[in-house]
PyMOL commands that place a pseudoatom at each C-alpha (Angstrom):
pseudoatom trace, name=CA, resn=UNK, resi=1, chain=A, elem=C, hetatm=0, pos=[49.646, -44.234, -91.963]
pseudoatom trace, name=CA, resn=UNK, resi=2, chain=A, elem=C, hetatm=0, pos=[47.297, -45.834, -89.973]
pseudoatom trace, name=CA, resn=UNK, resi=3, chain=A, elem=C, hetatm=0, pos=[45.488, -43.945, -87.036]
pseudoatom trace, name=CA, resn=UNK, resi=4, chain=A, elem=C, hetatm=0, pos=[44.251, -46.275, -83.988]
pseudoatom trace, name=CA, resn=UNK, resi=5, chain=A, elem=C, hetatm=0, pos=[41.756, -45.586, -81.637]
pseudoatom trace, name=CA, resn=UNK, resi=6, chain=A, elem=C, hetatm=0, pos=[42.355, -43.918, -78.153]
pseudoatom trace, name=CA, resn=UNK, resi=7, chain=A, elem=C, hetatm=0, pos=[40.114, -45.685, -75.572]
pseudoatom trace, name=CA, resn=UNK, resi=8, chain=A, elem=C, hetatm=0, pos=[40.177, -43.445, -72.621]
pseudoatom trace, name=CA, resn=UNK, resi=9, chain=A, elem=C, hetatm=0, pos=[39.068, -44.139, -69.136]
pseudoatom trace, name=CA, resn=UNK, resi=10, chain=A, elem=C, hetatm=0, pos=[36.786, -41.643, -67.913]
pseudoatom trace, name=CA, resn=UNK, resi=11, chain=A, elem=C, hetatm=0, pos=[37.043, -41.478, -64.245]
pseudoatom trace, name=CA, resn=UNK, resi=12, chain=A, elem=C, hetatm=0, pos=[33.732, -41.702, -62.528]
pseudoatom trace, name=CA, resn=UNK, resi=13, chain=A, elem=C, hetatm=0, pos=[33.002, -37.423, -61.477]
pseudoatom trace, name=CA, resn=UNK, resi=14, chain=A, elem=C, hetatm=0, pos=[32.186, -37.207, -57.601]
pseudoatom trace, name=CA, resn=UNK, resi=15, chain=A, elem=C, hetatm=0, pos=[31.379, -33.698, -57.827]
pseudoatom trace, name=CA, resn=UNK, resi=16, chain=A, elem=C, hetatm=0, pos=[27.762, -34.688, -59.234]
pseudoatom trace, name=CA, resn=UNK, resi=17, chain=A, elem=C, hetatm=0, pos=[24.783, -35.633, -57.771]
pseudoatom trace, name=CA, resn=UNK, resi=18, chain=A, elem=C, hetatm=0, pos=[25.025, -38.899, -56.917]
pseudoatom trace, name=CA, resn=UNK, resi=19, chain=A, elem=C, hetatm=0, pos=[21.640, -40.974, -58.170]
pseudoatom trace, name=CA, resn=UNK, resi=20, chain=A, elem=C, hetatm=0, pos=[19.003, -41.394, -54.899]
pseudoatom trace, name=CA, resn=UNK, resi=21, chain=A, elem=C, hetatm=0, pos=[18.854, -45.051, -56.213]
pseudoatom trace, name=CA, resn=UNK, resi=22, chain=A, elem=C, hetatm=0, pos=[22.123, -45.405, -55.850]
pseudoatom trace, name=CA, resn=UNK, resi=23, chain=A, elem=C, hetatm=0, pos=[22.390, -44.676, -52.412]
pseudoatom trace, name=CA, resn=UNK, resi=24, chain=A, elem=C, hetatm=0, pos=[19.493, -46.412, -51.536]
pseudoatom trace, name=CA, resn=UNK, resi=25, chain=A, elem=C, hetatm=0, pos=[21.506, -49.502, -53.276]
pseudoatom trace, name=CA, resn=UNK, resi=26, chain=A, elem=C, hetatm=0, pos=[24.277, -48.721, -51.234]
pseudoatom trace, name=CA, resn=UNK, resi=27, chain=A, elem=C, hetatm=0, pos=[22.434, -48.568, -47.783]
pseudoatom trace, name=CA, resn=UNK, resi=28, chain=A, elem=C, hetatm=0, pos=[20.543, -51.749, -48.451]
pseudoatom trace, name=CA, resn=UNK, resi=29, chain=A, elem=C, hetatm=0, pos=[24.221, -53.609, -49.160]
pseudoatom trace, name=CA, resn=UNK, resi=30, chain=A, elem=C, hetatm=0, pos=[25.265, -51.927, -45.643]
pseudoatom trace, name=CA, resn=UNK, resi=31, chain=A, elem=C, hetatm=0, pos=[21.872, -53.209, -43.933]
pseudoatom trace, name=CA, resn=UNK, resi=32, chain=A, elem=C, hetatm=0, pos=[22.565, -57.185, -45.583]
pseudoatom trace, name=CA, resn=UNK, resi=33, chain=A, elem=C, hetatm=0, pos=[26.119, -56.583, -44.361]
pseudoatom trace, name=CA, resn=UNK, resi=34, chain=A, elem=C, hetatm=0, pos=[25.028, -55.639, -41.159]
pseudoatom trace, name=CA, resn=UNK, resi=35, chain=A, elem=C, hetatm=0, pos=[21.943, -58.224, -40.738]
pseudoatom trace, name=CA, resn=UNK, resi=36, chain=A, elem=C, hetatm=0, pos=[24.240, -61.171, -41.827]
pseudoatom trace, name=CA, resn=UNK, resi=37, chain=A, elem=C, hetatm=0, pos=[24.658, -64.490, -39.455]
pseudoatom trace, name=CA, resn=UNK, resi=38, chain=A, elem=C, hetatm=0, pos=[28.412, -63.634, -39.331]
pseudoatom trace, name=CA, resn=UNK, resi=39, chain=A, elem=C, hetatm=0, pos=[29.145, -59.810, -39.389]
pseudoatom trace, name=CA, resn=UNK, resi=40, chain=A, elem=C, hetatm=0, pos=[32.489, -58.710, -40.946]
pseudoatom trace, name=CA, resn=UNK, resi=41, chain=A, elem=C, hetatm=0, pos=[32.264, -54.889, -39.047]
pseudoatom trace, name=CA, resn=UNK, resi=42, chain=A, elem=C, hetatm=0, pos=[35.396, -53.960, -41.032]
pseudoatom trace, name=CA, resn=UNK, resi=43, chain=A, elem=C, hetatm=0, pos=[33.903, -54.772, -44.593]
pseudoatom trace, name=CA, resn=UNK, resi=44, chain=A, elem=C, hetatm=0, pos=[30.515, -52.537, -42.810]
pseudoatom trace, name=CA, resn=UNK, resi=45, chain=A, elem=C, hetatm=0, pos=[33.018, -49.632, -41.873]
pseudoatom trace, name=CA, resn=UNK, resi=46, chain=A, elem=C, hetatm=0, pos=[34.517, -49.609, -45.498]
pseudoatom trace, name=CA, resn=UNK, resi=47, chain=A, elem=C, hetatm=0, pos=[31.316, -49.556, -46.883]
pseudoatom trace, name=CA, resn=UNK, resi=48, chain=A, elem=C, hetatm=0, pos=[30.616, -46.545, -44.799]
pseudoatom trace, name=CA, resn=UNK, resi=49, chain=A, elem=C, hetatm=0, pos=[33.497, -44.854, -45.518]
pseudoatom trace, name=CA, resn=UNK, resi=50, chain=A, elem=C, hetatm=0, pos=[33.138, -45.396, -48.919]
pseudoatom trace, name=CA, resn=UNK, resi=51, chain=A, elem=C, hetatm=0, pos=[30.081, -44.359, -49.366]
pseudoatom trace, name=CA, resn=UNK, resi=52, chain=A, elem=C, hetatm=0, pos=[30.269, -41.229, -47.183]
pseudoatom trace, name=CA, resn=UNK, resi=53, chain=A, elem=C, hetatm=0, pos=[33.399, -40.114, -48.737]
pseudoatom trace, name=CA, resn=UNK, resi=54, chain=A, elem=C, hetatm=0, pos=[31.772, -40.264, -51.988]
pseudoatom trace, name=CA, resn=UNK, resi=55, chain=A, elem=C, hetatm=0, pos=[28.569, -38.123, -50.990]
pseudoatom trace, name=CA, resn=UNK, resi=56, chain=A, elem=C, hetatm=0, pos=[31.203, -35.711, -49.212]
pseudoatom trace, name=CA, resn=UNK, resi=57, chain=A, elem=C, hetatm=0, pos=[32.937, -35.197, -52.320]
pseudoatom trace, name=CA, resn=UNK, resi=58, chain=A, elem=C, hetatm=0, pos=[29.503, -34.515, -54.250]
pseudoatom trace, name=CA, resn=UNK, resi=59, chain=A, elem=C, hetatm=0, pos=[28.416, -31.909, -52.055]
pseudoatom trace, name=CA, resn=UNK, resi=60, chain=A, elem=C, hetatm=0, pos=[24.969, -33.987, -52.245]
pseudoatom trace, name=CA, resn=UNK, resi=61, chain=A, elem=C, hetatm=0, pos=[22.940, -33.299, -48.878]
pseudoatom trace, name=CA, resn=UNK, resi=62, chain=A, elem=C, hetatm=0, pos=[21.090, -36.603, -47.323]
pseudoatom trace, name=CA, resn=UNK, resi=63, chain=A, elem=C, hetatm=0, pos=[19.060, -36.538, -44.216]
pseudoatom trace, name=CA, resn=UNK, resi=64, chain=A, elem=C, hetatm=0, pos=[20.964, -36.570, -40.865]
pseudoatom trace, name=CA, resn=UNK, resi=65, chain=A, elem=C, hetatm=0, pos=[19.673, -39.759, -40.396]
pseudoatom trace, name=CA, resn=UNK, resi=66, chain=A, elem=C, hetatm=0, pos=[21.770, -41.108, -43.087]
pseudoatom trace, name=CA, resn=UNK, resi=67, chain=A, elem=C, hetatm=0, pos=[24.545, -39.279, -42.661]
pseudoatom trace, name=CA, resn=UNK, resi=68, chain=A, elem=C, hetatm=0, pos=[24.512, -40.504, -38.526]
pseudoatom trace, name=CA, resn=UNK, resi=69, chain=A, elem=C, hetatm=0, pos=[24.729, -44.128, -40.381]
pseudoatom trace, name=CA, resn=UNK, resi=70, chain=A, elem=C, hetatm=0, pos=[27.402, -44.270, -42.332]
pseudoatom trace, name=CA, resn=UNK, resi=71, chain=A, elem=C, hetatm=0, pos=[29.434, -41.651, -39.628]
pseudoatom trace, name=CA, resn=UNK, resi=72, chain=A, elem=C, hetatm=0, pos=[28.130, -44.709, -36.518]
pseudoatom trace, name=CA, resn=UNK, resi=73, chain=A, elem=C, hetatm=0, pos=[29.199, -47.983, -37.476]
pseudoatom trace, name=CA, resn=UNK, resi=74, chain=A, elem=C, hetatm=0, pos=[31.510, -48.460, -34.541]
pseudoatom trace, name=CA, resn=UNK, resi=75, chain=A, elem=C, hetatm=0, pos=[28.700, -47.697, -32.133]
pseudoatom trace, name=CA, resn=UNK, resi=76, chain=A, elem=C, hetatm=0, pos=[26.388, -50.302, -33.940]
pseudoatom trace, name=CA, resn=UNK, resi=77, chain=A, elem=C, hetatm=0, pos=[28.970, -52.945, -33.525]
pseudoatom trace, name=CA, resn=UNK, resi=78, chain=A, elem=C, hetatm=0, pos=[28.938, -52.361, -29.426]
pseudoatom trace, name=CA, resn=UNK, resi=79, chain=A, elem=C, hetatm=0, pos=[25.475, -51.216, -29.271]
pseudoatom trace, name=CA, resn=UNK, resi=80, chain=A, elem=C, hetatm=0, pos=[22.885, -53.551, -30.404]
pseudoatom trace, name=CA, resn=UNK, resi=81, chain=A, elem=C, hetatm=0, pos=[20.107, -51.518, -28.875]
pseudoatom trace, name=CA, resn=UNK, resi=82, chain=A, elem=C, hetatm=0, pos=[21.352, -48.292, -30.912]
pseudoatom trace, name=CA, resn=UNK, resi=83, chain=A, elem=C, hetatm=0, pos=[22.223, -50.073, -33.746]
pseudoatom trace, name=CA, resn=UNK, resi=84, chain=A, elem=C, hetatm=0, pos=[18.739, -51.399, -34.045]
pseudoatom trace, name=CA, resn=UNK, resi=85, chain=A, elem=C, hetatm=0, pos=[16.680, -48.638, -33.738]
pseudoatom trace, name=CA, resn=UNK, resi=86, chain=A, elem=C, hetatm=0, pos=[19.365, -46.989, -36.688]
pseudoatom trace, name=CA, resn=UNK, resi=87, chain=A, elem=C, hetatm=0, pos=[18.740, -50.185, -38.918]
pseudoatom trace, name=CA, resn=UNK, resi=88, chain=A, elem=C, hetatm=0, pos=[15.099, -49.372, -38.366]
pseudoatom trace, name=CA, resn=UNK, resi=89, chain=A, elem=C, hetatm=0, pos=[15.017, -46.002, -39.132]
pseudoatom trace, name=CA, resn=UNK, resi=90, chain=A, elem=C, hetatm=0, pos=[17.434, -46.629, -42.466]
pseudoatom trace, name=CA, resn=UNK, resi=91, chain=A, elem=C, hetatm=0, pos=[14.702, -49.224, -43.647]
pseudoatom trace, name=CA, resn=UNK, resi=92, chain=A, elem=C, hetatm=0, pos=[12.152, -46.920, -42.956]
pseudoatom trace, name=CA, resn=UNK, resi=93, chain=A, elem=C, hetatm=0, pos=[14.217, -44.289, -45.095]
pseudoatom trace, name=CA, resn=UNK, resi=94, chain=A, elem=C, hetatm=0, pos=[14.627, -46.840, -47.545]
pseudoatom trace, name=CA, resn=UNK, resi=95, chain=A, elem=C, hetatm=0, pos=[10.842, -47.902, -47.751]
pseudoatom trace, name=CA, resn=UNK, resi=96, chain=A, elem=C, hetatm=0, pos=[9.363, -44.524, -47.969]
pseudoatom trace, name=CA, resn=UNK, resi=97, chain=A, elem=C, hetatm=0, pos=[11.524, -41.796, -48.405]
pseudoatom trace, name=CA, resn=UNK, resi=98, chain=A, elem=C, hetatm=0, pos=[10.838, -40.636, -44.746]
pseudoatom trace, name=CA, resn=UNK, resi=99, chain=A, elem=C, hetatm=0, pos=[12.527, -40.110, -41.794]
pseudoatom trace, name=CA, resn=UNK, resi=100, chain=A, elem=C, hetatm=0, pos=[12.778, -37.785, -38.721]
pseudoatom trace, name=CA, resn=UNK, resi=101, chain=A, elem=C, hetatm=0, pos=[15.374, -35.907, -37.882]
pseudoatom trace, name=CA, resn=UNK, resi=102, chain=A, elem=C, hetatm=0, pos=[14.460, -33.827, -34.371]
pseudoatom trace, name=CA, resn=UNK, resi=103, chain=A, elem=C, hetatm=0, pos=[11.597, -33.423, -31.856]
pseudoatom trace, name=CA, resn=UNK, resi=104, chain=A, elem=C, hetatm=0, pos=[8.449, -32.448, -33.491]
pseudoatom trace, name=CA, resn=UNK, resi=105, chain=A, elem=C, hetatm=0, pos=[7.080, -29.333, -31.833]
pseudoatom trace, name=CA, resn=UNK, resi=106, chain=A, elem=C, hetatm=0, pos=[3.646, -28.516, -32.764]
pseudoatom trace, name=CA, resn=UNK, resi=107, chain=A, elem=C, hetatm=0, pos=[2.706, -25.099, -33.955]
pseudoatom trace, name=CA, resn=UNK, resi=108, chain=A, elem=C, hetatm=0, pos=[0.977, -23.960, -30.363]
pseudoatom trace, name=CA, resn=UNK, resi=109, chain=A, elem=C, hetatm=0, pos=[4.013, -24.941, -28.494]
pseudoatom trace, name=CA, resn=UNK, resi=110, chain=A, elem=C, hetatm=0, pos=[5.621, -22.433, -30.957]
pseudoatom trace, name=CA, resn=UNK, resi=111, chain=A, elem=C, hetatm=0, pos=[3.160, -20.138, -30.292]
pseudoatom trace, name=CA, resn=UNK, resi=112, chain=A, elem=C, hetatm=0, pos=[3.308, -20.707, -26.470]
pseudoatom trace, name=CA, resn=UNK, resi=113, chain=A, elem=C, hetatm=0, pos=[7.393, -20.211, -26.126]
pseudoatom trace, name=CA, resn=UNK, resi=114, chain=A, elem=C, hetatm=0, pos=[6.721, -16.399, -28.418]
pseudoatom trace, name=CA, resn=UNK, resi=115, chain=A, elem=C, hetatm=0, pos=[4.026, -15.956, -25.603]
pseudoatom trace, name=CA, resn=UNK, resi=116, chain=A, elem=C, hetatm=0, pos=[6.862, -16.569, -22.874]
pseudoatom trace, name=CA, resn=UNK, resi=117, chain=A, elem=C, hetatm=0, pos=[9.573, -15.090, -24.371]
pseudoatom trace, name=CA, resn=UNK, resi=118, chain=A, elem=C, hetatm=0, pos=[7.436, -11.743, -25.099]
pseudoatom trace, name=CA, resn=UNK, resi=119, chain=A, elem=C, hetatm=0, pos=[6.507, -11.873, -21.297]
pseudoatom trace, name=CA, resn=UNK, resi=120, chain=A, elem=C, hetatm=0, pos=[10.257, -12.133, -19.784]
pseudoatom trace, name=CA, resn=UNK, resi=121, chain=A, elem=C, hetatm=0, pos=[11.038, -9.245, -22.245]
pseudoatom trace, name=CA, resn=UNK, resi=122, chain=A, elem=C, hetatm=0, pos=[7.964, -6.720, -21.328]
pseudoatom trace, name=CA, resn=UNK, resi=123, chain=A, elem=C, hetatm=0, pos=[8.822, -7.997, -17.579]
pseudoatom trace, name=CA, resn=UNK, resi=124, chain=A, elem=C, hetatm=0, pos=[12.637, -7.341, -18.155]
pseudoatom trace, name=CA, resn=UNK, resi=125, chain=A, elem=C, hetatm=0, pos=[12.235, -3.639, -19.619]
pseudoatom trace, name=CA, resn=UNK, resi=126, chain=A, elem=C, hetatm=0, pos=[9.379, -2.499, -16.847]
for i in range(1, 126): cmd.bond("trace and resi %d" % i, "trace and resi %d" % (i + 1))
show_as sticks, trace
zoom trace
């Protein structure tokens, strides 16, 4: 009796880490998508989806930047302004592996709100 082969499909596992060269792949595709002559906003929101759905299910963390991206398209489609600077700041990403995601305080204005605080509370228990 002859045995024959099982082939068996292995499903891709979304609980990994998904590859940062992947996801960079994957935003640039969005940002061509979005950047085209004719934009299709629906093919853009499925990309999105995709995309976020799949780093949701891999429990991978990306920068808020990224995560404001694929979560925005909608705005970006009514929003040029807004969906320029995000284009910017995802090529930036993209480019050099940097982004910003908040105000950047400098270490004496950290030192000056302790300063402040400590003063209302001295003030406060006199």
């Amino acid at each position: 009796m002859e045995r024959k082969a099982v082939v068996r499909y292995r499903r891709p596992r979304y609980n990994q880490a998904m590859a940062f060269s992947d996801i960079q792949g994957r935003l640039a595709a969005m940002l061509a998508a979005e950047e085209a002559s004719s934009v299709d906003w629906s093919t853009v929101d499925r990309l999105c989806d995709e995309l976020d759905r799949e780093l949701d299910a891999s429990g991978e963390d990306v920068p808020e930047i990224v995560a404001h991206f694929l979560s925005d398209s909608d705005i970006r489609a009514r929003d040029a302004r807004y969906g320029d600077a995000q284009r910017e700041a995802i090529r930036t990403y993209l480019k050099t592996g940097d982004y910003f995601d908040g105000v950047a305080l400098p270490w004496w204005g950290c030192l000056a709100l302790l300063i402040v605080a400590g003063v209302v509370v001295v003030s406060a228990v006199a």
